[in-house]
C-alpha positions in Angstrom: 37.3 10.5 43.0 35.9 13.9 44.5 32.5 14.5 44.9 31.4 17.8 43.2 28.9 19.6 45.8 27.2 21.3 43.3 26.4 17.8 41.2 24.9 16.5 44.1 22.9 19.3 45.0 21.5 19.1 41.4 20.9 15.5 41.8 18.9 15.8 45.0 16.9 19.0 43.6 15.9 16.8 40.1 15.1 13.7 42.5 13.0 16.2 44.9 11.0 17.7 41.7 10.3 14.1 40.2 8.6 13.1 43.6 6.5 15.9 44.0 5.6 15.2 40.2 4.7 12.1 41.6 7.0 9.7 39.4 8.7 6.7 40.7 12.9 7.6 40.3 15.9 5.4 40.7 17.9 7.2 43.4 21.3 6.0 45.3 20.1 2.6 44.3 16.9 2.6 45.1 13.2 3.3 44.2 12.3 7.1 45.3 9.0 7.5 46.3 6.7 10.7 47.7 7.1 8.8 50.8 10.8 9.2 50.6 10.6 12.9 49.9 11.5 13.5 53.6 14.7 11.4 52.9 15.6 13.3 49.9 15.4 16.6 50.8 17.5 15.9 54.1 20.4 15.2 51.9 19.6 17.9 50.0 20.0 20.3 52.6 23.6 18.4 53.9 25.0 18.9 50.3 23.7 22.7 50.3 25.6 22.9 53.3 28.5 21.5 52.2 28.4 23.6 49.2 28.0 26.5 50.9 31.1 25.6 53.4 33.6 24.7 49.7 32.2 28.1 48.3 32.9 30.2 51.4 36.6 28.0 52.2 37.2 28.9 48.2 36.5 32.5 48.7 39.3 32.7 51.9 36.6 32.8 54.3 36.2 31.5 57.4 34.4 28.6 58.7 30.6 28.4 59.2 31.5 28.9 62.7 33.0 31.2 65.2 34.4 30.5 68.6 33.7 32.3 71.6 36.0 32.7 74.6 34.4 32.9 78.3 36.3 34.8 81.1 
């Protein structure tokens, strides 16, 4: 089963906004709390990333990178 980049980006967004409502939420199987919001919006960021890297590889770009050659 694939992953959808954007789902999990959503997922991480709604789990960020219930935190910083200050509600307790169920999360990869387990109890999200404003203590965890560190947690949360570190894998938010990965999955933006990834995201970003499907939607750019989708639209015949290049990679997030570039190489450099020293003479």
């Amino acid at each position: 089963m694939a992953v959808n980049a954007q789902a999990m980006v959503d997922r991480y967004l709604e789990a960020e906004l219930a935190v910083l409502e200050g509600k307790e939420i169920m999360f990869a199987g387990r109890k999200q709390v404003m203590a965890d919001l560190p947690q949360i919006r570190a894998g938010r960021l990965e999955w933006e990333r990834r995201l970003a890297a499907q939607q750019n590889a989708a639209a015949g770009g290049r990679p997030g990178y570039s190489l450099a050659t020293f003479e």
